[in-house]
C-alpha positions as MATLAB code, in Angstrom:
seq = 'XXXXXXXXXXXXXXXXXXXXXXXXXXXXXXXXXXXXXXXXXXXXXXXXXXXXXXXXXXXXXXXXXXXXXXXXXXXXXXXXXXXXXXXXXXXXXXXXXXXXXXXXXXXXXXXXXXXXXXXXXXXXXXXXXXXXXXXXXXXXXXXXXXXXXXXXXXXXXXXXXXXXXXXXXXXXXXXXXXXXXXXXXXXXXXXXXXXXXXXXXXXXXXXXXXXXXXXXXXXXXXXXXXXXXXXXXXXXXXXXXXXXXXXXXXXXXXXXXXXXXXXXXXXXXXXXXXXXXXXXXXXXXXXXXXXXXXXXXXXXXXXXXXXXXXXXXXXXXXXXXXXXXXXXXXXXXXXXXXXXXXXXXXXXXXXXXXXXXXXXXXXXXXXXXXXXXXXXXXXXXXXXXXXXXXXXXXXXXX';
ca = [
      85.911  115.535  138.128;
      89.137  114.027  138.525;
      92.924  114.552  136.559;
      95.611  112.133  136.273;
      98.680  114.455  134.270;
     101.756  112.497  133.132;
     104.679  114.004  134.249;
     106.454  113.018  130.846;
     104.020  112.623  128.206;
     103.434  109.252  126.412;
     104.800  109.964  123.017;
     104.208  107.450  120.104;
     103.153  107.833  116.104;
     100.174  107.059  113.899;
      99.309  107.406  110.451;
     100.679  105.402  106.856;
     104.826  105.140  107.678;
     104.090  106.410  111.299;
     104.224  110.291  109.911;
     102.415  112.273  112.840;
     103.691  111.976  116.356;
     101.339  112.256  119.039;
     101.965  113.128  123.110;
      99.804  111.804  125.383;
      99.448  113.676  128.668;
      96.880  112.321  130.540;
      93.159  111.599  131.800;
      90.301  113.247  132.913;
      87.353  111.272  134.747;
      84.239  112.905  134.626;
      80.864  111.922  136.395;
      77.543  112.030  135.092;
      76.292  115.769  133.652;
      80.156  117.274  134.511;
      81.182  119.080  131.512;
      85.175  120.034  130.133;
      85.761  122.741  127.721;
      88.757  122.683  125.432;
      89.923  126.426  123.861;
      92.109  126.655  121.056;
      92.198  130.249  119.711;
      89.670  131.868  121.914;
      87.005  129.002  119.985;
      85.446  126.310  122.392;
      84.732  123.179  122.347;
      82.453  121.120  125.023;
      82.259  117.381  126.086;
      79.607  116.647  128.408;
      78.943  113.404  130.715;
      75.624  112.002  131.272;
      74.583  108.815  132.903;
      73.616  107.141  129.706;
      77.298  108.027  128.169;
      78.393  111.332  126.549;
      77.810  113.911  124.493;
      80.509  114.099  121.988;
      79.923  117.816  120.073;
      78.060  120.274  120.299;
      75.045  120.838  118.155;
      76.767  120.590  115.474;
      74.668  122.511  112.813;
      74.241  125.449  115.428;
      76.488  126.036  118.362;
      79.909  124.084  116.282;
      78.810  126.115  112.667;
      78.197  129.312  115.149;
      81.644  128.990  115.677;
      83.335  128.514  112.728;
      83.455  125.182  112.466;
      82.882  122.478  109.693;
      81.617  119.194  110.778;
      81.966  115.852  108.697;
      81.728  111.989  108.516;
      85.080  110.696  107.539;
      85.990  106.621  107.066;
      89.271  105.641  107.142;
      90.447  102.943  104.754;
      89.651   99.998  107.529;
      86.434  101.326  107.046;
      86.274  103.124  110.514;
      83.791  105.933  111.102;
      84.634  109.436  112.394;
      83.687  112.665  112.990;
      86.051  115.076  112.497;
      85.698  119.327  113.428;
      87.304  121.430  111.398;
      88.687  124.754  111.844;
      87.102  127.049  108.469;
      90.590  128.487  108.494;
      92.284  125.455  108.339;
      90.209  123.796  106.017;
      93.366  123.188  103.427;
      95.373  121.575  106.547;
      92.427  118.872  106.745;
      92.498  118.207  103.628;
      95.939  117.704  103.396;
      95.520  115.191  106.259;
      92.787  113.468  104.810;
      94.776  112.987  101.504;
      97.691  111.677  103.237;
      96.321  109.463  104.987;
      93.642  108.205  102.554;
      90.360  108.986  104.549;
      87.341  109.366  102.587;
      84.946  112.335  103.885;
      81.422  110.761  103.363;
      79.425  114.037  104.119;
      79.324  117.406  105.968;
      77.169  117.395  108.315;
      76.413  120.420  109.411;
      74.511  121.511  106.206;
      71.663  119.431  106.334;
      68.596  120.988  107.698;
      65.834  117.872  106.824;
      66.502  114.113  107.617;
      64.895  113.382  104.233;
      68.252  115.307  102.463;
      70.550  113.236  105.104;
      69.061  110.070  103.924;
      69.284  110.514  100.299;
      73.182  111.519  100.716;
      73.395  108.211  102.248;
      71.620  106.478   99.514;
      73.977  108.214   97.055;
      77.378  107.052   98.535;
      76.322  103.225   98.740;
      75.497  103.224   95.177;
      78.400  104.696   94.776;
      80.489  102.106   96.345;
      78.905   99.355   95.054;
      80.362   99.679   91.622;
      83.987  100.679   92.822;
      84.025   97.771   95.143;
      83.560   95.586   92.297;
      86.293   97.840   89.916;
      83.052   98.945   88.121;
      83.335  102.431   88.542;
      83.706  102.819   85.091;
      79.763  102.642   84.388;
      79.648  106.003   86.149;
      80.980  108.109   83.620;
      80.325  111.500   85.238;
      82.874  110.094   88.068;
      85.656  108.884   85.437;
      88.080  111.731   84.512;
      91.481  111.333   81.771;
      94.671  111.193   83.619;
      96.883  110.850   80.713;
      96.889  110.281   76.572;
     100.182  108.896   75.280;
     101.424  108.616   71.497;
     104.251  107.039   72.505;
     106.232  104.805   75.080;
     107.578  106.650   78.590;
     111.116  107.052   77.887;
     111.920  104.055   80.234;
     109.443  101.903   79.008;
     110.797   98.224   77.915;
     110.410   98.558   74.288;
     107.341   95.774   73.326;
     107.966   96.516   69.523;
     103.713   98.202   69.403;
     103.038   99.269   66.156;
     100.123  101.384   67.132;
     100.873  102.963   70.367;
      97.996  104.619   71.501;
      96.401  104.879   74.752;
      94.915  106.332   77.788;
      95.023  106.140   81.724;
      91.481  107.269   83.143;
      90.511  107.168   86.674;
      87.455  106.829   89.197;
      87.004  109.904   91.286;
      85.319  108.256   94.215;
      87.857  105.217   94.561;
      90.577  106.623   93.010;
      91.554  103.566   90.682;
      92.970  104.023   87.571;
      92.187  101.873   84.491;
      93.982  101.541   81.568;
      92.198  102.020   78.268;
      93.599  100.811   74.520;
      93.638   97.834   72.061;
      97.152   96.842   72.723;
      97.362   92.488   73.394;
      99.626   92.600   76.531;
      99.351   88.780   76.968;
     100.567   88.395   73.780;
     104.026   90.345   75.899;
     104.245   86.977   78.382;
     104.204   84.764   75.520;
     107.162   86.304   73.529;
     110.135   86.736   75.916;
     108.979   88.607   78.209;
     111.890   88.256   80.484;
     113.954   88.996   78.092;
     112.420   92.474   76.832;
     111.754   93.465   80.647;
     115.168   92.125   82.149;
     117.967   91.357   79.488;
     118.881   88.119   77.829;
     121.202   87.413   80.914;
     119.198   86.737   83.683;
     121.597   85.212   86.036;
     123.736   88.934   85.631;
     120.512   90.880   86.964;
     119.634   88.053   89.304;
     123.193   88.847   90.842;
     123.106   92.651   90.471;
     120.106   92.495   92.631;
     121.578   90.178   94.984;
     124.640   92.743   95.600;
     122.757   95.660   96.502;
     121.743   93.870   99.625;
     119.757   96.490  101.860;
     119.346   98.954   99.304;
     117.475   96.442   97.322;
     113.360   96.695   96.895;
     113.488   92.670   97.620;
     115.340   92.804  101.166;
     112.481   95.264  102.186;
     110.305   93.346  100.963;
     111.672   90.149  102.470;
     112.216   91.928  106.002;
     108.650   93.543  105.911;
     107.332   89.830  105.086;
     109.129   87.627  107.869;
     108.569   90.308  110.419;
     104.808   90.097  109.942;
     105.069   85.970  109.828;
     107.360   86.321  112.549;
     105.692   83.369  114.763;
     105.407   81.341  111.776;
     109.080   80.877  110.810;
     109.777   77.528  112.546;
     106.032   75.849  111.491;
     105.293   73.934  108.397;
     104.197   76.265  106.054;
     103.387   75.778  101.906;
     103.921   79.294  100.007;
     102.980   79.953   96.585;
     104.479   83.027   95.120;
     102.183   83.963   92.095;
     104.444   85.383   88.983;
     107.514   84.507   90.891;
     109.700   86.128   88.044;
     113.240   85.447   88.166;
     112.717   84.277   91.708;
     114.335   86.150   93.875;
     112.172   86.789   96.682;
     111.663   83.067   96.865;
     115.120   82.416   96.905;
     115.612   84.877   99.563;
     113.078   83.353  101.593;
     114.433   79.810  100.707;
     117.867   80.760  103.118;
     115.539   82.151  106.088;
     112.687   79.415  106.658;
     112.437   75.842  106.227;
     108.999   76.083  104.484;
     107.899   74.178  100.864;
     107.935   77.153   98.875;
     106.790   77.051   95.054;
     106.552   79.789   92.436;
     104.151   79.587   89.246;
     105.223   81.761   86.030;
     104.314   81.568   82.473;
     107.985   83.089   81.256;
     109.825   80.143   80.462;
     113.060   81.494   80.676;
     112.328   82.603   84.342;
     110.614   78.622   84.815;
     114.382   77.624   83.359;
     116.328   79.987   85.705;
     114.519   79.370   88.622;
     114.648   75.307   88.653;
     118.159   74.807   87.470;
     119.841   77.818   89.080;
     118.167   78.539   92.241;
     117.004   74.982   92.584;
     113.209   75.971   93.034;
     109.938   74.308   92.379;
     108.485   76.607   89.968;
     104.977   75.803   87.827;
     105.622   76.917   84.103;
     101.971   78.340   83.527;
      99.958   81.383   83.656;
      97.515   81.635   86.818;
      95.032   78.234   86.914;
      94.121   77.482   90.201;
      93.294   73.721   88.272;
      96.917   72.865   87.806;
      97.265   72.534   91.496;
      94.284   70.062   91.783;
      94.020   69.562   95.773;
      96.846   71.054   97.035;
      95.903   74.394   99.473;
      98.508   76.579  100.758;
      99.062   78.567  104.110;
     100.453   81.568  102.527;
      99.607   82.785   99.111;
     101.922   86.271   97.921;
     101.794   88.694   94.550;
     104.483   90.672   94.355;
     103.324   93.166   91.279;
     101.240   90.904   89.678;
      97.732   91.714   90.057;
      98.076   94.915   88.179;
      98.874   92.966   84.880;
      96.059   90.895   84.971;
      92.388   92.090   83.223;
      90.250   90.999   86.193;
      91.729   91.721   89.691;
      88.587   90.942   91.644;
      88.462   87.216   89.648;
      92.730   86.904   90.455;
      92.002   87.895   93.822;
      89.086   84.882   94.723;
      91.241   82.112   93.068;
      93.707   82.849   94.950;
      91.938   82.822   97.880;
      90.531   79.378   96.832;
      93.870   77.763   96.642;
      94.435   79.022  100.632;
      93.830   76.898  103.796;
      91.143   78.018  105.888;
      92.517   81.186  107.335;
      95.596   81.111  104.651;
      96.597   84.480  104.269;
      97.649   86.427  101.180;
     100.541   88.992  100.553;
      99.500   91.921   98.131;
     102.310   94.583   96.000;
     100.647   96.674   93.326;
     101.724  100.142   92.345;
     100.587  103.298   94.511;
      98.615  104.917   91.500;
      97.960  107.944   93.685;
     101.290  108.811   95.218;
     102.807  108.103   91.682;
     100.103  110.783   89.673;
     100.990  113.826   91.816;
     104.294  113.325   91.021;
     106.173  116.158   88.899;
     106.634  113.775   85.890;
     103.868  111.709   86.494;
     103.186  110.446   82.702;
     106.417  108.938   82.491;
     106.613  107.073   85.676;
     106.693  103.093   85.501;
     103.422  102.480   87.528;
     101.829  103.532   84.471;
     103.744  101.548   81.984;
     102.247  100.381   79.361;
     101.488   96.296   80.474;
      99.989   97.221   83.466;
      95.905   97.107   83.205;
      95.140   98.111   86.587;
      96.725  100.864   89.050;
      95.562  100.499   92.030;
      95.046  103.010   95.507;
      94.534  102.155   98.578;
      90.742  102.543   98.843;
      90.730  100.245   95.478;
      92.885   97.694   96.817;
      91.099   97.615  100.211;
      87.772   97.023   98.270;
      89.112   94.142   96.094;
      90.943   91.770   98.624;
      87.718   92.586  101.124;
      84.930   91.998   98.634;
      86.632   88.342   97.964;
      86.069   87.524  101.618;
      89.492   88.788  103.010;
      90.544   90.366  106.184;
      92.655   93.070  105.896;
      95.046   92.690  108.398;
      97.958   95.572  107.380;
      97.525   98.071  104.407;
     100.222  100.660  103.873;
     101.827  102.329  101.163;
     105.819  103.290  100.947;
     108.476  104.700   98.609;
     111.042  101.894   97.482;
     114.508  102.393   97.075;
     114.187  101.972   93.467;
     112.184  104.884   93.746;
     109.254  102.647   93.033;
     105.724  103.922   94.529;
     104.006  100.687   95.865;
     100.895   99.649   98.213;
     101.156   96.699  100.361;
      98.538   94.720  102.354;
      98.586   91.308  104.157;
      94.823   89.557  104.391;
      93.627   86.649  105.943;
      91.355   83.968  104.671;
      87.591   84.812  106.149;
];
């Protein structure tokens, strides 16, 4: 057995927003049948080199339970596969980790005494995710719990003049999306001013509020996150749609940092209006109809909370990807469901308002943009300036 120690340790972070720091001190080189045994608290824990490779644990449902420990198979949300040993006294740290950072624990392994009950565990959990990859989670009732029952608007909700407000948020245990349930016509919202209702009858005044809170707006994030990631691809020849481009202010933005042929499509006509005469932008007045664009493709398709308005995310997800080049790539905001419900007054926050059908998490929005035939390339969630609890992924064309 060999050591190489760092001197200074190799010190970098990991995890959603880079929250856990990690020092790296050094290596150990082992040689076939050497063994190294790490002690934390008087409680060991062996790694063992053979020829063939190694072996990673201990028996796990003897020497590791012996000790204390829990042992289970955890997948992160780019659908890696770990196992992770857990302290029994620490059991509410782990889970805390495992919430944070949106890992899924698949089983716990060191209960099972018969193959036969391993297998059928298995069995379960595809079933499982079957349905949720497909935002059908709903057809498993027993995994569908109430989040919230409201009489009446959050305080801060724009006020869509509903006669008969009454509704529900429910959501999937396994997936953790949340669905909206009532009878209320939110299209009927983008057909009667919704600009106007959401924004004010001056749009040009918020257009220009925005645009003077500079960095401490949600859009220069936004617009910084974006053109870092597409970094290499500022000086190509690139066609961007921007789906419900709103008052278009992210595609302005964009317009004064790249020379690319950007477009927006939007069915609020007095956003269509704003956009083309003020800002000068070629902006489709229609909802989402991948037909309208007849043979043009695009490089770079993005949704900047959109596809939580629409009834069928998984359908909004593959025309999108049909309008994209081969290996186009698509830019994703939706609200952060989770983060937002375990907030103190979760029932009035605004990523349950009342015109948004779909709230996503991260295992939810992972699921939809992958089952369409994307890549996920970057999936992360953050807290806005605004306040505003959103997810964010960039995908790539498969």
């Amino acid at each position: 057995m060999k050591t190489k120690i760092k001197k200074k340790p190799r010190i970098y972070n990991v995890g959603f927003s880079d929250k856990f720091q990690v020092k790296d001190f050094g290596k150990i080189f082992l040689n076939a049948n050497e063994q190294i045994t790490f002690v934390s608290r008087n409680r060991e824990y062996d790694f063992s080199m053979k020829n063939w490779g190694y072996y990673a644990t201990p028996s796990i449902n003897g020497r590791l339970k012996n000790n204390n420990y829990k042992t289970f198979l955890v997948k992160n949300i780019y659908n890696k596969i770990y196992i992770m040993v857990v302290n029994d006294l620490k059991m509410n740290s782990f889970k805390d980790y495992i919430d944070y950072e949106n890992q899924k624990i698949l089983l716990r392994l060191d209960n099972f005494t018969s193959e036969k009950n391993l297998i059928k565990s298995l069995n379960e959990i595809n079933t499982k995710n079957k349905l949720c990859e497909r935002l059908k989670c709903r057809k498993i009732s027993k995994n569908i719990s109430t989040i919230f029952k409201y009489k009446k608007p959050p305080s801060k909700e724009p006020d869509y003049k509903i006669k008969n407000y009454k509704r529900s948020i429910v959501r999937c245990k396994m997936c953790g999306h949340f669905y909206a349930e009532h009878k209320i016509n939110t299209e009927k919202f983008y057909k009667e001013n919704y600009s106007i209702i959401s924004h004010g009858e001056n749009i040009s005044k918020k257009f220009n509020k925005i645009k003077k809170l500079g960095k401490n707006s949600d859009n220069f994030d936004r617009v910084s996150r974006f053109l870092d990631f597409f970094k290499s691809y500022k000086s190509k020849k690139i066609r961007l749609l921007d789906v419900g481009s709103g008052m278009s202010i992210f595609l302005n933005s964009l317009k004064t940092r790249v020379d690319w042929k950007l477009a927006g499509i939007e069915p609020d006509i007095n956003f269509v209006k704003f956009g083309r005469k003020q800002l000068g932008l070629k902006i489709y007045h229609s909802n989402f109809n991948k037909k309208i664009f007849k043979n043009k493709k695009f490089n770079i398709i993005s949704l900047n909370k959109v596809a939580e308005h629409v009834k069928n995310p998984i359908l909004f997800f593959k025309n999108c990807k049909d309008l994209l080049n081969k290996n186009g790539y698509i830019y994703v905001e939706v609200p952060d469901g989770t983060t937002a419900s375990k907030q103190s007054k979760a029932k009035q926050q605004e990523e349950f308002f009342v015109d948004h059908l779909h709230v996503f998490s991260l295992d939810s929005l992972y699921n939809s943009l992958t089952l369409v035939g994307f890549k996920i390339l970057k999936i992360d969630k953050i807290k806005e300036k605004s306040g505003k609890y959103t997810l964010y992924a960039f995908a790539q064309k498969n």
